[in-house]
C-alpha positions, -999 to +999 in steps of 0.1 A: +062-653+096+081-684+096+111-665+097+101-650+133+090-680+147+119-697+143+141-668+160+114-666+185+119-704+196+160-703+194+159-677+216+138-693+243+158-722+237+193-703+243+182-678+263+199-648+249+184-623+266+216-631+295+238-624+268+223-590+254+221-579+295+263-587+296+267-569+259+250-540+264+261-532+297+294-536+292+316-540+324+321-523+358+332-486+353+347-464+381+336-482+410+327-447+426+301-437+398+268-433+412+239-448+390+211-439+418+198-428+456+174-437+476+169-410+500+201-398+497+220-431+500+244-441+470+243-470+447+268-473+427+279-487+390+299-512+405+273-525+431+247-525+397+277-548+381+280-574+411+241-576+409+235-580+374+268-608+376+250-630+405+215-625+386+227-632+353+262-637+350+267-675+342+238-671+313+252-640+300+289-651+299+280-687+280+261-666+256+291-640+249+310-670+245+288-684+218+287-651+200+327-655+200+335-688+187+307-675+159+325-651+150+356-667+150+345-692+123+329-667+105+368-651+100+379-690+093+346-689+067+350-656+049+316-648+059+303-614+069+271-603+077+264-563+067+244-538+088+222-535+057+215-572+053+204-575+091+180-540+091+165-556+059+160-589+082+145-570+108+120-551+084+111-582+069+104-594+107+081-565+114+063-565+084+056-603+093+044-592+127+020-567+113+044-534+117+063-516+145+039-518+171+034-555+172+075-560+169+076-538+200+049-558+218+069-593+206+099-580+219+089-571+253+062-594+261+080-625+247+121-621+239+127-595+271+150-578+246+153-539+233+150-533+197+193-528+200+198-569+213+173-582+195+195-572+162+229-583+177+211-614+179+198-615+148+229-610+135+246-636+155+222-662+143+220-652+102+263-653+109+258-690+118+231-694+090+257-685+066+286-704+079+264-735+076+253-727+042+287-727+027+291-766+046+263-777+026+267-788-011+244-812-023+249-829-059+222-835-077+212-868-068+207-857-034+185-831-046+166-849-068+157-877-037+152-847-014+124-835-040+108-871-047+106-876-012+092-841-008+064-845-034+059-885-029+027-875-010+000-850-004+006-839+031+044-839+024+041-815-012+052-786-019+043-759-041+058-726-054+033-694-048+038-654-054+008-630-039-004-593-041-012-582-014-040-554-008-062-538+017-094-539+002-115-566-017-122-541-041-083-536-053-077-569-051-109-575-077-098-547-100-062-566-099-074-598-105-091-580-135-063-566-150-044-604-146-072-615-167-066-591-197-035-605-198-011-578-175+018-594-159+017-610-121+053-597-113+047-563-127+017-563-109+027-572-074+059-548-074+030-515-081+007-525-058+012-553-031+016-540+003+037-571+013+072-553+013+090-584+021+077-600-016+068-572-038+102-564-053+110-601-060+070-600-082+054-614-047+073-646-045+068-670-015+092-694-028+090-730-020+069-742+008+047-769+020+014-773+045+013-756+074+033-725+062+008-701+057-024-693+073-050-716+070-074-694+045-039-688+021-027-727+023-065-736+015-071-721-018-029-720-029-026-761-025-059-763-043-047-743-073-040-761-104-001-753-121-004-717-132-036-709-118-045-676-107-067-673-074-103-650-072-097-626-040-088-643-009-092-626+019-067-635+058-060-613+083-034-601+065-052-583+040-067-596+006-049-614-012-046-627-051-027-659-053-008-678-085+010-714-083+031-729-100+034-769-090+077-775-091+095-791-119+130-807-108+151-789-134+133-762-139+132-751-099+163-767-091+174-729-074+147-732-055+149-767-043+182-764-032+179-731-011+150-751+006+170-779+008+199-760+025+173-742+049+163-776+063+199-787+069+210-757+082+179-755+110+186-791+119+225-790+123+225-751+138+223-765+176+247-792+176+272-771+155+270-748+180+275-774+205+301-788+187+325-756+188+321-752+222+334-787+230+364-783+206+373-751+218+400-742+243+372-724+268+379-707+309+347-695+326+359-686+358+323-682+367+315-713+361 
């Protein structure tokens, strides 16, 4: 879910949906094509074109510019972003939102985007993402004060959490059973949770801190003692059994660094972004 909201607020911030108008409808064809009629008078492609320019055109064309100078670092970077790694994005996404039907209602009601846009700008942002990535290196000492500062107090702590995810409180008893006699969490949660995104990595959430989850989830996972395993807890989402681990500095260091990079990334994203398009050599005619 985090995931979502934070490409739901960049692209109210940038206002993308210009730029996905300008992508997908490409530029003025035969200037004698007719697109419509209205009782038998013409409107054609090009008179669509000059519309869609005045309406949107400035948006659109600072938008297609961003895209570009992404994509130009990203050749400078040696980073590409695969067809498969975005649809497996996109899944996570839906599965986040509660399934296709939700994803559709997010996408109209809130981006203005088809299905189509909304993954050339996905792509566009995890391009970024990993250009970023590869600028940040931290040594160890940085890591180590990034994760006393992190767990110096309560509200500020974070903790490391995998789930199974079920339907029914009943499954997720006769689960919770089975954990009990011994069986094995991430064997567990790749047979039965129903939480796609997580199952095949043994339902790990990773590293996070309050205000993550939903409010019945964070409750019992940030009262859980290192290695405990939850009774049924039951969100929205389904039911859920819960086990914590409380982080270690070398033993988690993976993890604290890829949450450590996340952060950097998020809060340098807008002003890199910024910054290329001052450095670079840029004509709008449109102004």
């Amino acid at each position: 879910m985090t995931t979502i909201l934070a490409v739901a607020a960049a692209v109210v911030v940038a206002g993308v949906g210009g730029y996905f108008l300008g992508t997908r409808t490409g530029g003025p064809a035969d200037g004698a094509d007719i697109v419509a009629t209205v009782n038998g008078e013409q409107i054609t492609r090009a008179e669509l074109y000059e519309e869609l320019v005045e309406g949107h055109g400035s948006r659109t064309l600072d938008n297609m510019i961003t895209m570009r100078l992404v994509n130009q670092e990203a050749a400078k970077a040696g980073v590409q972003v695969t067809a498969a790694e975005v649809q497996e994005e996109l899944d996570s996404i839906k599965e986040s939102l509660g399934g296709e039907t939700m994803y559709q209602y997010y996408l109209q009601s809130y981006f203005g985007m088809t299905e189509g846009q909304f993954e050339d700008y996905l792509r566009m942002q995890m391009t970024a993402t990993r250009i970023l990535e590869k600028q940040v290196e931290p040594d160890d000492a940085t890591l180590r004060q990034h994760f006393d500062e992190m767990q110096a107090s309560e509200e500020s702590r974070q903790i490391i959490a995998r789930h199974i995810l079920v339907g029914t409180e009943e499954e997720a008893k006769a689960i919770k059973a089975q954990l009990d006699a011994g069986a094995d969490f991430a064997t567990l949660a790749k047979e039965k949770s129903t939480d796609t995104a997580t199952a095949a990595k043994g339902g790990d959430l990773g590293l996070f801190g309050k205000g993550t989850m939903v409010e019945e989830f964070e409750k019992v996972a940030f009262a859980l003692k290192d290695g405990e395993i939850s009774d049924p807890v039951k969100t929205s989402y389904g039911w859920h059994i819960i086990q914590v681990n409380i982080p270690e500095f070398e033993r988690d260091k993976d993890k604290i660094k890829e949450q450590y990079v996340n952060e950097q990334v998020s809060q340098r994203l807008s002003s890199w972004l910024t910054e290329l398009k001052n450095q670079a050599q840029i004509t709008n005619t449109l102004g």
